[in-house]
N, C-alpha and C positions, 0 to 999 in steps of 0.2 A: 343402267350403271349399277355394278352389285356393293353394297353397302358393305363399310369393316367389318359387320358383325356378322353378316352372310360367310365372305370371306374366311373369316374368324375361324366359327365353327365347320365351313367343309375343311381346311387343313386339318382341324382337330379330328374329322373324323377321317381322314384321309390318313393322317399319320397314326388314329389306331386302330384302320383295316392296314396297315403295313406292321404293326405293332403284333397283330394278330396272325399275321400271314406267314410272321418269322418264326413266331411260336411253333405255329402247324407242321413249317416245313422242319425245324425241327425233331420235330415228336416221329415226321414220316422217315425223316435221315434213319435215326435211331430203329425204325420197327424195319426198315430192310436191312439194318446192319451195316447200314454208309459210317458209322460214329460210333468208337469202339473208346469205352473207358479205360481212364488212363490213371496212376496211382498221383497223377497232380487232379483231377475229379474229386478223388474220394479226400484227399487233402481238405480240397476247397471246399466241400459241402461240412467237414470238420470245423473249418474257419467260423461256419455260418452259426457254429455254435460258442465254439470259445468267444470270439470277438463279442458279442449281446452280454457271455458270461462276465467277462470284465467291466462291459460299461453301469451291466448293471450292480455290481460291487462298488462300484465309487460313486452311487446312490446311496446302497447302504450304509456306506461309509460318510457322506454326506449327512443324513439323517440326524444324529448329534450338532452338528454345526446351525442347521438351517432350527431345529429348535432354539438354539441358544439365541439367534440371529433374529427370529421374529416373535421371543418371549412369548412361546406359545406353550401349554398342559399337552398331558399325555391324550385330552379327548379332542380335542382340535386338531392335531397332529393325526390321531387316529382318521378324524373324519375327512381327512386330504390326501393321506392313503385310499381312502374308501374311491375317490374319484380316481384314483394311481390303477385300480381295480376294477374299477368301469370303463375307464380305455381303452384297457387290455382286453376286458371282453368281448365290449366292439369289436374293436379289429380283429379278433379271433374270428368274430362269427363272419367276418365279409372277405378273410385272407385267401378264402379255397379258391374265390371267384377273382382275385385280383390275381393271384397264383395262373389259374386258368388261362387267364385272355392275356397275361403280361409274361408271366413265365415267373421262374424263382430269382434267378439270376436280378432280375429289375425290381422284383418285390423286397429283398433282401434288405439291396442297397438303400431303397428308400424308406426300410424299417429304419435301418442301421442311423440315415440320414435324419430322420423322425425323432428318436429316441436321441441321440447325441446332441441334437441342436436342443433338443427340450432341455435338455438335463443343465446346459451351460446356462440354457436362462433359468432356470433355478434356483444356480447361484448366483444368479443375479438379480433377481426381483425382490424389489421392498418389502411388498406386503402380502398379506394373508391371502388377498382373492388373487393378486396377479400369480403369485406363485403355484397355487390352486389350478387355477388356469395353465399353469407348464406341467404342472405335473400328470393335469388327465392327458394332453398331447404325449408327456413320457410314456404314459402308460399305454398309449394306441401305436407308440415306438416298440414297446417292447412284447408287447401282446401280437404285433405284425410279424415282429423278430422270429418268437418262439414258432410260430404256426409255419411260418414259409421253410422255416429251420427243416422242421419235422418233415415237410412237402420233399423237401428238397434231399433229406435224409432215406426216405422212401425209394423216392426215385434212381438213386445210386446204389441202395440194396439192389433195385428190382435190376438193374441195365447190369452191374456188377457181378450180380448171384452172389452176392457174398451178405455175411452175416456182419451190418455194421452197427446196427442202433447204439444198440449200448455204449460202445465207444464214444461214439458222436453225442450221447448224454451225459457220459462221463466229461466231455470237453467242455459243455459249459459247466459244469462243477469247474472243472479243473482251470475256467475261467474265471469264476470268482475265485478262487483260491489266489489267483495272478493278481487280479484286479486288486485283493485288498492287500495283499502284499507289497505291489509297488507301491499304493496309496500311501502305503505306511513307512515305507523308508521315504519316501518324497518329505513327510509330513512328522517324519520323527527321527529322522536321520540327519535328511538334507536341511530341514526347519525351514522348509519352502512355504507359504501361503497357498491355503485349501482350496478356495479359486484357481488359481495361477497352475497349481497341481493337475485338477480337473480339466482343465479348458486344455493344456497340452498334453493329458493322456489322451481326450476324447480328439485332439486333431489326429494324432500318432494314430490311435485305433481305427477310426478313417479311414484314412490312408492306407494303412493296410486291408480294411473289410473292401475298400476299392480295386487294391491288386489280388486279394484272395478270390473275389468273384468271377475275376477272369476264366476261374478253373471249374466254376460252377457249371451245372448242369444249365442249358438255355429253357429249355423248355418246362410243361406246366404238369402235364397228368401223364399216367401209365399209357401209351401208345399202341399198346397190347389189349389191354383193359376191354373187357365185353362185357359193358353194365348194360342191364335189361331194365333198370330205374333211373330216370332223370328227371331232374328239378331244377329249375329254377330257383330254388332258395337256396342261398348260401349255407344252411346245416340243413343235417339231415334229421328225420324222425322215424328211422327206419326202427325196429327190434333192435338189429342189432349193430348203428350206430349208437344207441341209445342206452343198450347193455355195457358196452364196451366203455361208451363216455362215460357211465356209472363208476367203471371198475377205476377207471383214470382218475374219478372221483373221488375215493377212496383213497386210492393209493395216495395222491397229492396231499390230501388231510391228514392223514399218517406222517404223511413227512413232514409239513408245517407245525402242525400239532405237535412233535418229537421236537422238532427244531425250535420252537418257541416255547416251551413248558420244561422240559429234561432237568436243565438246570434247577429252577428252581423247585423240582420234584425229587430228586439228588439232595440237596440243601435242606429242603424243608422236611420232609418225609423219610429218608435214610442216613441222615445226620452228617452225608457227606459235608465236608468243610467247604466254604463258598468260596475259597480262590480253586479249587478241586473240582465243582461240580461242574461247571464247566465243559468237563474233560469227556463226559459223556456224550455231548453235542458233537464235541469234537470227533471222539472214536466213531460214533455215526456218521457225522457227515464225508471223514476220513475213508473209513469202507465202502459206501454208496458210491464214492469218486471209483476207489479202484475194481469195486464190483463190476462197477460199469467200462472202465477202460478195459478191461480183461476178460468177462463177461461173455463176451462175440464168441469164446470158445466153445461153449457150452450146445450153444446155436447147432457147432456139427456131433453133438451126442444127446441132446436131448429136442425132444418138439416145445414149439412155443408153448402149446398148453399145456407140458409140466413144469415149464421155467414157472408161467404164472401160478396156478393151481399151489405149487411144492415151492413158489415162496409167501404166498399168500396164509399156509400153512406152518411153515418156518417160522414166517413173520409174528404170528399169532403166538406161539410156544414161544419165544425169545420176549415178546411183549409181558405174557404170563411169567417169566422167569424174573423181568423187569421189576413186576410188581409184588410178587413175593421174595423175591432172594434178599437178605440183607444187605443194607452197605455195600462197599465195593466191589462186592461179586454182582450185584443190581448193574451198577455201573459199568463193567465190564462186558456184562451181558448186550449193552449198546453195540458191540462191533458183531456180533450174531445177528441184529435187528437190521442193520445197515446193509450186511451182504446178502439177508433175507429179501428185502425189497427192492433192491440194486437194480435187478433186471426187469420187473414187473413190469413198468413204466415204456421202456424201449420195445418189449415182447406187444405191446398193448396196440403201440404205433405201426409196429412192422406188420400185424395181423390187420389191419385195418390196410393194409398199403396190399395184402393178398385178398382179400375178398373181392368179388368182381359185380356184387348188386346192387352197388352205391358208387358213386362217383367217388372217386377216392381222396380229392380234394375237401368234397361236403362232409366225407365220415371223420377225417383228421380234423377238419374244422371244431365239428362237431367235440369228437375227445379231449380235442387242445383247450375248448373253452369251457369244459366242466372238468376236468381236471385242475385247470387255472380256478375255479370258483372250488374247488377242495381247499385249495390252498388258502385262498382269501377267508374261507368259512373255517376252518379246521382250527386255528388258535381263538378265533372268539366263540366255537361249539364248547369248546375243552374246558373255556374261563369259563361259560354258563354254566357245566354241569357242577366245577370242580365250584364252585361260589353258591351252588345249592348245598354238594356235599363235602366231598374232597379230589386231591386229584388221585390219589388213587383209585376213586369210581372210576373216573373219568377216563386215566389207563386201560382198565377194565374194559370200559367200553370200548375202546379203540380195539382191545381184543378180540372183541365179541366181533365186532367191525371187520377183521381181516376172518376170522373162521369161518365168518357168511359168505366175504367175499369168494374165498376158495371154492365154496357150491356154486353160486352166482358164474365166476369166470368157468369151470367143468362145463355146467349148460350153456351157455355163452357161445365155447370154441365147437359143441354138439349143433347149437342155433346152426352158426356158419359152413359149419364141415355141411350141413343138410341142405340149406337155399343155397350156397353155392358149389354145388356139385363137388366138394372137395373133398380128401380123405385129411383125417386131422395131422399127420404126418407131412401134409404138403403147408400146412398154413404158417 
């Protein structure tokens, strides 16, 4: 007589050699050209961005509430973030192999599912550890979100031939841009409750990241793909997953680091007026949205290694302009820095999604989760140096930071064009 737990387990594994099977037959549809993309595809793999972009905006947006709500300091709050960032790394580093054997399509959904359900009990929970506890589940929600995002962003350049990243990074900007906007006529228009607000955006978004996946691509890696290196580990430690995850490094600390300091470097340093300073966040994070929705054109006149390299380089001159120009021309100078790094980011992914020595799942893993750890590090690097000296060092250094990067990413796309037999024109 075979026992429930017997039982148990052959279905489970029965239904994920069928889980696996469909995957496969997939990926083989696709490499004889049975499965031809279609402009509701490239829609949907878009979705896979906007939709995380919004939920994760009425987190941000939450943030002020859930302090006020459990009478917590700015270091408490910090350190329940910290666990928000541990999540996410997580599941960055294990989404290439969930991607793999499940496909995008099913990873997506159950990011999507992850991070929304977390988020509602957020607003729900009393205290410090329960909430604690949702938040690092938010953050393995949204750290699955971002990685399958990018998986799945790859895979529709590569099947497509088309030049989409940036778009598709512009879309989660352009998610958060949604997300706090509704948030805010919900909550300052309609004078609906913050809760009640949250809990029917996150069904609404749902619902829709459910019928957007329809369009999704099924399957998990490049079908094409002739890696001559495989692992079993979910990241890579290749050269040049490692060079590249540097450069995402970078780049992500750039932008957290702008994004969380400007203001008060505007304010305190160039006398700009504090309902005004503001404005420089804003002009940045404003151009970085449209760099990257508009961006994909570039793709047919230039190679990815001058997008990167020639903004890495931009980025640095507009920084140094940042820090010496006076007053509002300082200020101004943000929408230079914005469409300077717009593309770096999407060009980083898309080059990792063309190499053919790494699994392609383990090298984006790999980039997804040190780029995510720039961001996490990049505004408490910035408070340490600027609280030894000023932030204008600190600027400074971010400077210094993109003009190495520029040498760094040149040898980088040199690494790759050489191990993988590529001319740097094709990457």
């Amino acid at each position: 007589m075979v026992s429930w737990n017997g039982a148990y387990f052959s279905a489970l594994r029965i239904k994920r050699t069928f889980l696996r099977r469909t995957v496969l037959e997939a990926r083989k549809d696709v490499m004889n050209d049975k499965v031809s993309i279609s402009t509701a595809n490239i829609r949907g793999a878009f979705g896979a961005f906007f939709i995380p972009g919004m939920y994760t905006a009425l987190w941000a947006g939450f943030v002020p509430y859930l302090k006020a709500k459990l009478s917590i300091g700015e270091d408490v709050l910090g350190s329940m973030i910290l666990l928000l960032g541990v999540g996410s790394c997580l599941s960055m580093a294990i989404a290439g192999k969930l991607v793999e054997s499940f496909g995008c399509k099913r990873v997506v959904l159950l990011a999507s599912f992850i991070g929304m359900v977390s988020l509602a009990i957020v607003t729900m929970c009393p205290t410090i550890a329960t909430t604690t506890v949702a938040l690092f589940f938010f953050g393995i929600g949204v750290g699955l979100s971002g990685a399958s995002a990018n998986l799945q962003a790859i895979l529709t350049e590569k099947v497509s031939k088309k030049h989409l990243m940036g778009a598709y990074h512009g879309g989660w900007s352009l998610g958060g841009f949604a997300g706090a906007g509704v948030l805010l006529v919900l909550l300052k228009i309609l004078s609906l409750p913050v809760n009640q607000s949250i809990w029917g955006l996150l069904i609404v978004l749902f619902i829709a990241m459910v019928v957007v996946s329809q369009f999704m691509l099924t399957f998990g890696s490049d079908p094409n793909a002739k890696v001559t290196k495989k692992s079993k580990s979910p990241l890579s430690f290749h050269p040049i997953a490692l060079i590249f995850g540097l450069l995402s490094f970078v780049s992500y600390l750039v932008e957290g680091a702008v994004g969380d300091w400007s203001a008060l470097y505007l304010f305190e340093d160039k006398g700009i007026l504090i309902e005004e300073a503001v404005m420089g966040v804003m002009l940045f994070n404003g151009t970085m949205c449209i760099g990257r929705l508009l961006g994909n054109r570039l793709g047919k006149h230039l190679t990815s290694k001058q997008v990167v390299v020639g903004g890495y380089l931009l980025g640095s001159i507009a920084m140094g302009l940042i820090v010496f120009l006076p007053g509002h021309a300082s200020m101004y100078t943000y929408l230079l820095l914005g469409i300077s790094l717009a593309m770096i980011v999407p060009n980083l992914f898309s080059a990792m999604g063309e190499q053919n020595v790494i699994p392609m799942t383990q090298a984006v893993a790999t980039s997804t989760m040190l780029g995510y750890m720039g961001i996490l590090m990049g505004p408490a690097l910035i408070g340490f140096i600027a609280h030894g000296t000023s932030l204008t060092v600190a600027f400074i250094v971010l400077t210094i930071l993109l003009v190495v990067s520029a040498g760094i990413g040149k040898y980088a796309y040199h690494l790759m064009s050489k191990d993988c037999g590529l001319s740097e024109e094709q990457i």
